[in-house]
C-alpha positions, 0 to 999 in steps of 0.5 A: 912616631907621635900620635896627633889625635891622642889626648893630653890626659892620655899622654900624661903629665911627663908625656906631655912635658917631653912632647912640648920640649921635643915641639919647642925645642930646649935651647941650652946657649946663651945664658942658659946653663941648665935647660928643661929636664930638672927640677928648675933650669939654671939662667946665667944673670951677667949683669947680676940683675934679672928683669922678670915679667909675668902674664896670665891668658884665660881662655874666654878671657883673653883668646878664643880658639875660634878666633885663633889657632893654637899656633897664633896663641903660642906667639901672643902669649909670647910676645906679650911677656917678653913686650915687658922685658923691653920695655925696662930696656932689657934684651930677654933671655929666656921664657918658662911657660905654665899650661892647665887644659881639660883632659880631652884637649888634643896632643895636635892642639899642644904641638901647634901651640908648642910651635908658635912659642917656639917661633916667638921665642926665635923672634924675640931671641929668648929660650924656653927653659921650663914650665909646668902642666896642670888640667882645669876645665879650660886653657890657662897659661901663665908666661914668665920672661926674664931679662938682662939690662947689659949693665944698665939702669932699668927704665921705669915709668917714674922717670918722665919729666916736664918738657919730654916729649912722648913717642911711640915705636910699632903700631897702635890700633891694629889689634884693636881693628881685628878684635872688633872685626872678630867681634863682629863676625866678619872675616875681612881686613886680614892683615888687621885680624893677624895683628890680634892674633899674632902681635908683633912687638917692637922687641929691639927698641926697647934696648935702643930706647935706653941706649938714647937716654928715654926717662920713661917707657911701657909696653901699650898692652891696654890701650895708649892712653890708660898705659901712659896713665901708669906713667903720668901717675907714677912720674907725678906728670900731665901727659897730653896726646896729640889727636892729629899726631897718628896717621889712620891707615885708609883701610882702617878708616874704611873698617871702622866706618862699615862696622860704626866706630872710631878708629881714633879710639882703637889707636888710642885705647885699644891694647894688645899691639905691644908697641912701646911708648917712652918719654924723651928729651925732645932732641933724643927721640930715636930714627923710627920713633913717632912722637904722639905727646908732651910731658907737662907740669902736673895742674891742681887736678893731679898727674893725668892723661889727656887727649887734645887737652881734654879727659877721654872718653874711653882710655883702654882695657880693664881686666875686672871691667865689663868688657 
């Protein structure tokens, strides 16, 4: 029987690996051959290309355990890597995890945290294959997520043209919501404190997005309009956002007016939702999809982003920023 309150450098390096693999469970169908237990897994690639997207969570940086349990991170740092792999178009196949942690952090911690990926990977429909341990003086964990395009072209973000229009799939500003609720110290506006801790990521359009001839595509991980900034960059493009294009949920208006902020801004600046924005033929846009803007012509000033025309104030997250 397990010992919940035991520690993870009591536990050891190898008792801890085979605690997270027995938690999370070790899927060998699929594309994977080789699964946890050697010195690498082995991943089938049937398109004979593999997308792979890396993302690293700092604690302090990016989660805090008082804001968020263990279980909540395990899906966060799940659905973030795997957001990526959508957006190329690709369906994930599998995820290996890194974990540095003080010493004295608790085997019940890992179980919970163990869990969480093990659900997220089940949504997604990815297996966890591997990872690695290592102690620090706080949590860090790295997630690498691989995937397979089904023979298809990736889609990239230089594809966008003029005369697309820009179009979102899942929601934009609920994470955002709950972090400045969190931030705040205020505990109401549940289903908007559960969105940051527990993103739910558009997995399945990503593929569908390809399938309907996008040009472009990203994850909106640091906000709308910086993420498209990528794009605009990229693809030598102006994209315009349209203000009055996004429906603000009464409960968040009413959120943002008690706590002195704008809930436009969340929507578009505020990351860590993980929806997926693509540009379209204007007669491709997938059932579902919400358009939100237009691809133009670059001007003199270069390829940029604007909101209603004009240069926003705030465009999203910069990790080297003050925030």
């Amino acid at each position: 029987m397990q010992n919940d309150s035991q520690t993870v450098g009591a536990a050891g390096e190898f008792g801890v690996i085979d605690r997270i693999v027995t938690t999370a469970g070790a899927d060998t169908g699929g594309e994977v051959i080789i699964g946890p237990g050697d010195d690498a897994a082995v991943v089938a690639a049937p398109d004979q290309r593999v997308v792979i997207s890396t993302d690293v969570y700092v604690e302090g940086r990016h989660f805090r355990q008082d804001w968020s349990s263990a279980e909540d991170i395990g899906h966060r740092v799940v659905a973030s890597a795997v957001a990526d792999i959508a957006a190329m178009g690709a369906r994930a196949t599998s995820v290996v995890i890194g974990v540095a942690c003080p010493a004295q952090t608790e085997l019940r911690w890992l179980d919970s945290f163990s869990l969480g990926v093990r659900d997220e990977c089940a949504t997604a429909g990815a297996a966890l294959v591997g990872g690695d341990m290592s102690s620090s003086d706080a949590i860090v964990i790295s997630v690498t997520a691989l995937g397979d395009l089904g023979g298809h072209a990736a889609v990239v973000r230089s594809g966008a043209v003029p005369g697309d229009v820009v179009a979102v799939a899942g929601t934009l500003g609920h994470a955002a919501a709950g972090l400045a609720i969190l931030s705040r110290g205020f505990r109401s506006g549940k289903a908007f404190i559960e969105a940051h801790r527990r993103p739910q990521p558009p997995y399945a359009e990503g593929p569908r997005a390809l399938a309907h001839g996008a040009h472009a595509m990203c994850d909106v991980s640091d906000g709308l309009l910086a993420d498209l900034g990528h794009i605009a960059k990229a693809s030598g493009v102006w994209i315009d956002v349209a203000g009055g294009s996004f429906e603000i949920p009464p409960r968040m208006a009413e959120i943002a007016g008690a706590l002195g902020a704008d809930p436009l801004q969340w929507i578009t600046a505020g990351g860590e939702d993980h929806a997926l924005a693509a540009t379209y033929p204007a007669d491709r846009v997938p059932e579902g999809w919400h358009v939100v803007g237009e691809v133009r012509e670059a001007s003199t000033e270069g390829p940029r982003v604007t909101l209603d025309g004009a240069a926003p104030e705030v465009t999203g997250w910069t990790h080297f920023g003050d925030r």
